[in-house]
Each structure stands twice: as C-alpha cells, then as structure tokens.
N, C-alpha and C positions, 0 to 999 in steps of 0.2 A: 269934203270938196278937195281939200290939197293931195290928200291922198292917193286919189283920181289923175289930177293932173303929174304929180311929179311921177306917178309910175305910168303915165302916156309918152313922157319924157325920155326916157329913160328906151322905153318901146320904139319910141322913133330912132332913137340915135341908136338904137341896134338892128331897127328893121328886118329887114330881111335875115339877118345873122342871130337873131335871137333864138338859141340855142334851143331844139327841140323837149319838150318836156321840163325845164329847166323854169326855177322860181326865184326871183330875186325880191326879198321882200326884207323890208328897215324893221325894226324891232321897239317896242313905245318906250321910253326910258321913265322909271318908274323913282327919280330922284336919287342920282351919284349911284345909277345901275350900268354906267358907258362901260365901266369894267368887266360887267355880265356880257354885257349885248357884244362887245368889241369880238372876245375869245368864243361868245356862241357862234357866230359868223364864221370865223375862221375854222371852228371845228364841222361845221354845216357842209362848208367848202372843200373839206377832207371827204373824198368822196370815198375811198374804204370805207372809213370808222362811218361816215354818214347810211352806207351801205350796208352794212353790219346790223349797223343801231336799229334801221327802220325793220331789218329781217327779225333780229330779235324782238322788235316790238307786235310783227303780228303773230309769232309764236306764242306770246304773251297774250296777248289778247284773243286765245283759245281758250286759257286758261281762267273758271271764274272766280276763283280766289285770290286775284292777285294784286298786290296790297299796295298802295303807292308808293312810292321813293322817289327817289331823285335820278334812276336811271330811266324808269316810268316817265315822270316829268319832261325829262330831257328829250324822250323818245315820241313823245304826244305832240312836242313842241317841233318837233325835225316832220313829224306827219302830218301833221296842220300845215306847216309851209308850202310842201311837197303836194299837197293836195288841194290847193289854192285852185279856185276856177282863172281867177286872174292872174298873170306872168309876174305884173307885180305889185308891189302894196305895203303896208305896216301890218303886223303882227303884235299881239300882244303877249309878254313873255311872264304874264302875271303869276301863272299856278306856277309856275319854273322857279321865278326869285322868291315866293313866299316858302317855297321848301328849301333852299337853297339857305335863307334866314333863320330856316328852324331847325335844320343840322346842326347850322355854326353859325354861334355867336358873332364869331370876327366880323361877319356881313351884316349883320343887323342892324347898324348904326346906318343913318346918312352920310357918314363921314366917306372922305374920299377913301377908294381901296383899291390894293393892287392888282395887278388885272393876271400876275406871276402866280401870284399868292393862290386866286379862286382858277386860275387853269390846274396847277396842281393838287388842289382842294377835289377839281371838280372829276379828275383823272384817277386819283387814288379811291375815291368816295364809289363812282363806278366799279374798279376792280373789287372793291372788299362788296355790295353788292352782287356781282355775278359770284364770287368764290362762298357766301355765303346759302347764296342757291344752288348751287352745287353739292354744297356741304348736304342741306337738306333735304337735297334729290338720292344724294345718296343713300340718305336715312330714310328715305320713305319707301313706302312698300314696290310702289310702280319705276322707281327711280329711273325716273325723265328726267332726263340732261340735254335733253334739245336744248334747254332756257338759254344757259351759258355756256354751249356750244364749246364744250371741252373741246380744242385741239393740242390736247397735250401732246410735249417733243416728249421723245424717249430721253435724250440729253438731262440731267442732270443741273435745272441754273438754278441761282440764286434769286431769292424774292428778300428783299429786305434786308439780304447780307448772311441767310441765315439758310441752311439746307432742309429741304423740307421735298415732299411729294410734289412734280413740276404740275402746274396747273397753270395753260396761258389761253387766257382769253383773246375773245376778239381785240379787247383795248390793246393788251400786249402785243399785238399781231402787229398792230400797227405803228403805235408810241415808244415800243420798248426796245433799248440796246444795251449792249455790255459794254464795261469798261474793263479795263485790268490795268492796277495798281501794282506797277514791279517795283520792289526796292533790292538793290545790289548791295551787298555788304563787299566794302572794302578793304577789307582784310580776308576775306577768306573767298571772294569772289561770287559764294552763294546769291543765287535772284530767288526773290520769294512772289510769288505772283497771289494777288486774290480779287476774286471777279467781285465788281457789282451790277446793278440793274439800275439804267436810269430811265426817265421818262424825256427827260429833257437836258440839256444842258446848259450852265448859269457859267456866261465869261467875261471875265473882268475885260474895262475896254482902256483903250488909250487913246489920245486927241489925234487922231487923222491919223486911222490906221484901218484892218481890213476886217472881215470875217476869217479870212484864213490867215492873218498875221494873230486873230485873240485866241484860234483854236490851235496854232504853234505853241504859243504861251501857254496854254492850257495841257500841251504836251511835254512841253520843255521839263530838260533833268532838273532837278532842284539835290544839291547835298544836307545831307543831313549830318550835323556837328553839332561842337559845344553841347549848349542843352537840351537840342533834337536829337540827338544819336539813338541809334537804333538798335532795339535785341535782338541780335540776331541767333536763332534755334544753334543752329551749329559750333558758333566760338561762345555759346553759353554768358556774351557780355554784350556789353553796351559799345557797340561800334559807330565809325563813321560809314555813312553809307550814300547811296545814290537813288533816288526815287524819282518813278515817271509814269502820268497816266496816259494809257494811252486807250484808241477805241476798238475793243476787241469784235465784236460783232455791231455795225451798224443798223437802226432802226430802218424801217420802211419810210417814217415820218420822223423826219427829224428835227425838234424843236430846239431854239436857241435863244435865251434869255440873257440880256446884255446887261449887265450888272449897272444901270442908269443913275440907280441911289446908293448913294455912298456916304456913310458918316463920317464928319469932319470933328477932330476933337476938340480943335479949336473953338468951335461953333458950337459945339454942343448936340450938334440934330444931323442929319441929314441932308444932305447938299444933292442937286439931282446933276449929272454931267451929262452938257450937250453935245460932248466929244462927239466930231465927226469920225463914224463907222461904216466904212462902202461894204454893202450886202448884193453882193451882185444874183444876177437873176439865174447864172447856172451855176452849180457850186462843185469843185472834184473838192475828194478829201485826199490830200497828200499828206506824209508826216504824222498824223494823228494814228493812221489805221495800218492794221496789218496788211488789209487786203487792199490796195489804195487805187483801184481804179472806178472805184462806184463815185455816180455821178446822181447829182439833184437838182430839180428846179423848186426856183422860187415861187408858192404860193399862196402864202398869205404874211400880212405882216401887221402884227397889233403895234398900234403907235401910240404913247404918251403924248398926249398935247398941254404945253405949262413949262413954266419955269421951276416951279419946285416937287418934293415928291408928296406933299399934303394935299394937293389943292392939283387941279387940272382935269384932264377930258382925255378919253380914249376912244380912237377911231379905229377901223381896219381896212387896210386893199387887200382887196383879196382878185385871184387870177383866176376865170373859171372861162370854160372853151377857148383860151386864145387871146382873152378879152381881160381888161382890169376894171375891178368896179371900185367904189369909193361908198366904205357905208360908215354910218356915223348917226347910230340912232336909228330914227324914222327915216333919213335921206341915202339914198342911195344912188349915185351918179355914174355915169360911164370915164373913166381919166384915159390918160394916152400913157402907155407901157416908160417912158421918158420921165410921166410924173415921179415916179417910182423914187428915181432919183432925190427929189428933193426933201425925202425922210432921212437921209443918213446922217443927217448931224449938223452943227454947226463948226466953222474951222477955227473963228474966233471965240471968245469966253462970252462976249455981250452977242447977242445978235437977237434979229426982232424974230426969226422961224423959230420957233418952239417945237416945233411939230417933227419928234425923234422915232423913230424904228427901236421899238423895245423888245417884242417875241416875235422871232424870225420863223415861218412853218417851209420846211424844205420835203416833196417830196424825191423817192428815190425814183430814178427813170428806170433801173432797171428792176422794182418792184412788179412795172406794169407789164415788161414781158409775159 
C-alpha cells in the first residue's frame, strides 16, 4: 500500500515534467545497508556507467555460461529498475547485498559501514571482473571481447602504479583520472614526476571552507626536510626537496570523498567532523590541473547522517533531468535545488543538523559534448 501511494506522490509533484522513460524507484534496506542503497543510487544516476553497465549486461545475457558475480548482480539490479512498468516504487536490492557480503567480509556484519569504503570496494571489484574476462577471452579459442568492451588507449597509463598492457574499461572511461606527483630537488633543481590512477579523491577538510579551497590544499607544495628528504637519482643523496600533487588528466566523473572521520589521539577512536564544506553545484578546477578550464556539475551527493562515525544513516540527492530528488531507502521525494545547501556542514561544533555531504559525484560538462 505505501509503496503505491508515496510513488503517486512523487508522480504528481512532477506531473507533467516526469522525465520520459526515466525510473525513480527507493531501494528496501536490508538492516545498516543505507550505505549500499545510498552509493547504488548515485551510481544508477551516473548515466554513462549506468549506460555502459546495462549494454554490457545484455551482451552477457547472450551468453549461457555466464556465471554470477557482483558485476552481473549489479547489472540485473540497474535492469530490473529500468524496466519497471511503473515510474516509481521500491526495489529490492536482495541478490546484490547477499553477493556483495560474500566477496567481502568487511560487509557482513550489521555493524554500521562506510559507504567510501564499499564505493571503492565496489568500483575496484568491477574493474578486476571485466579484466578477468578479458583475460579469458583472450585465452579462449573464439576470443570475444565484446564482454568488457576493450577500448584500450594506445597511451601507456598506469594501473596500480605499476606498467603493464593499457586495458580501460568502461568503469575507467568514466571513474578514472591521473594524478602526477612532482617532487623538485633542491639542490640540483631536478622534478621527478610519477603518474597514478585514481578513482576518486579523499580530501582532508577544514571548518567553513570550500570544495575548491580542500582541492588547493590537496595541491599545495609541501617541503621535504629533516627526516622527509628525498633521494634524489641525480645528486645520488638524500636532499631537501619540493613536492606537489597535482591533477594530470581529469576524470569524466569525478568523485570526491571528504575525509569526515578523523582519529583523535586523545580519544582514542574516531571523531566524525561536521565542518561546514560549501560544494557548490558548478564546479571549475583551477590550481589543481594542467588543463584548468574543464568544468562540472553537481550530481549527486552521498550524505552521512549522525553524529559519530559508528553509528548513523546514509542518504543521497541525486540531480536527474533538471530535477533533485531525495532518496533514502524506500523514500524517495522531490527537494528544491536550494535544499542542496543545507548538507554542507555545520559552522558551529554542536549543532542539531547532522545531516553532512560526504561523497561529492561531479560530472564533466564537457564530457557530454
């Protein structure tokens, strides 16, 4: 019965604007799974990778050997939504979190869990997946590679820091960017540069400051002395030197994990900071990147709800046609683009809004050209 009702709700208050073909459906929480449901949502609302996933899924489902996993899983869960008679509803995400639990232990438990942790859980678990079918396809006699839709770059990157044969999947296509790590020796002026690959980025925050003030900091030189100094190849010693990361190639999707839990040593544990952080809804990157005129919009945003990092609830707004929606479990609401605001944090240390912007999902505008 509620089911019915709260997605008539939801129907009216978009009326006429309710996005053609488009499914907005809450997810059943299967006991401290808000950390599943929150990050399925927002990657759902990633309409690439959501677009990718479901192609790869009926490639796959040509196929009748093909064995469950958790990209399967994930991919059944995205076409079940998608294929709803009704616009909206709850979903149950049951065969998704029992494989999700049997990968990895860490999720097993009732206990609360980080919702950081199984995005990059769930992001990495994907790539090794497709690169294993790959592998396979290679080895086998008909070697089909429709599956994971090899678009490998001629370019040479790094996977895990380590050179190997380029193989980028669909995830990559969308999740993945470079960094480069220059360090300048100061004595002999040598820069050493070396690339990595991230999925995301984790940035420490400060009490009432910006998205582009933690990704400055995240840029900022740091000296290397004392007992940091640095080998540098050329003076064959241990020098002072200058280090800075900055962002070599930007993702398409660019995720940004706002460092919320911080251990306190005094305390012993974990202290979670409700420092207010303004995430604004268009984003440039200046300062961080080579190329600094790509621009992003905000759309989606996984939110911590709670005071500490053990215990609490995770919701998500997510932006789809124009519109922001409010899911949180089974409920799914229409907000005013305005709400948005009042996730960024609090200004004071006490305050009774719990309700913090933790993984930031920015796409690039000019992806969509």
């Amino acid at each position: 019965m509620v089911m019915g009702a709260t997605g008539s709700k939801l129907e009216k208050a978009l009326g006429e604007q309710f996005p053609e073909g488009e499914r907005y459906f809450g997810l059943e929480n299967f006991g401290n799974t808000c950390y599943c449901n929150s990050v399925l949502q927002a990657l759902y609302f990633c309409v690439p990778f959501r677009e990718q996933l479901l192609e790869y899924y009926e490639n796959k489902k040509s196929l009748v050997e093909a064995d469950e996993n958790l990209l399967t899983c994930l991919a059944d869960l995205f076409s079940q939504i998608c294929s709803q008679k009704k616009k909206t509803g709850v979903v149950s995400p049951r065969r998704f979190v029992q494989r999700v639990k049997k990968e990895n232990e860490l999720f097993r438990s009732y206990m609360h869990q980080d919702a950081h942790e199984f995005l990059n859980f769930l992001l990495n678990e994907l790539v090794d997946i497709l690169e294993k079918e790959r592998n396979n396809a290679k080895s086998s006699p008909d070697g089909s590679l429709a599956l994971a839709q090899d678009a490998s770059d001629t370019k040479n990157t790094l996977a895990n820091g380590v050179k190997k044969e380029p193989f980028v999947t669909w995830v990559h296509k969308s999740f993945q960017g470079i960094l480069t790590n220059e360090t300048r020796c100061l004595r002999c002026e040598t820069v050493t540069a070396r690339d990595e690959t991230f999925f995301d980025l984790s940035l420490d925050i400060e009490q009432n400051s910006s998205i582009t003030s933690c990704l400055k900091n995240f840029s900022s030189t740091e000296t290397l002395n004392a007992e940091d100094k640095f080998f540098c190849d050329k003076c064959c010693s241990l020098q002072e030197a200058q280090k800075r990361m900055k962002i070599k190639k930007p993702p398409n999707i660019l995720v940004m994990h706002l460092k919320r839990f911080k251990y306190i040593e005094q305390l012993g544990r974990n202290k979670k900071l409700s420092y207010r952080v303004v995430f604004p809804l268009e984003l440039k990157l200046n300062n961080t990147i080579e190329d600094s005129d790509i621009e992003y919009s905000l759309f989606s945003v996984v939110v911590h709800v709670g005071s500490g990092p053990n215990h609490g609830h995770y919701i998500s707004l997510v932006k789809s046609h124009n519109h922001w929606l409010f899911f949180d479990d089974e409920n799914v609401e229409m907000i005013d683009e305005s709400a948005v605001q009042t996730f960024f944090g609090s200004a004071q240390e006490y305050s009774s809004n719990t309700d913090h912007g933790y993984i930031l999902f920015y796409e690039s505008l000019t992806s969509r050209s």
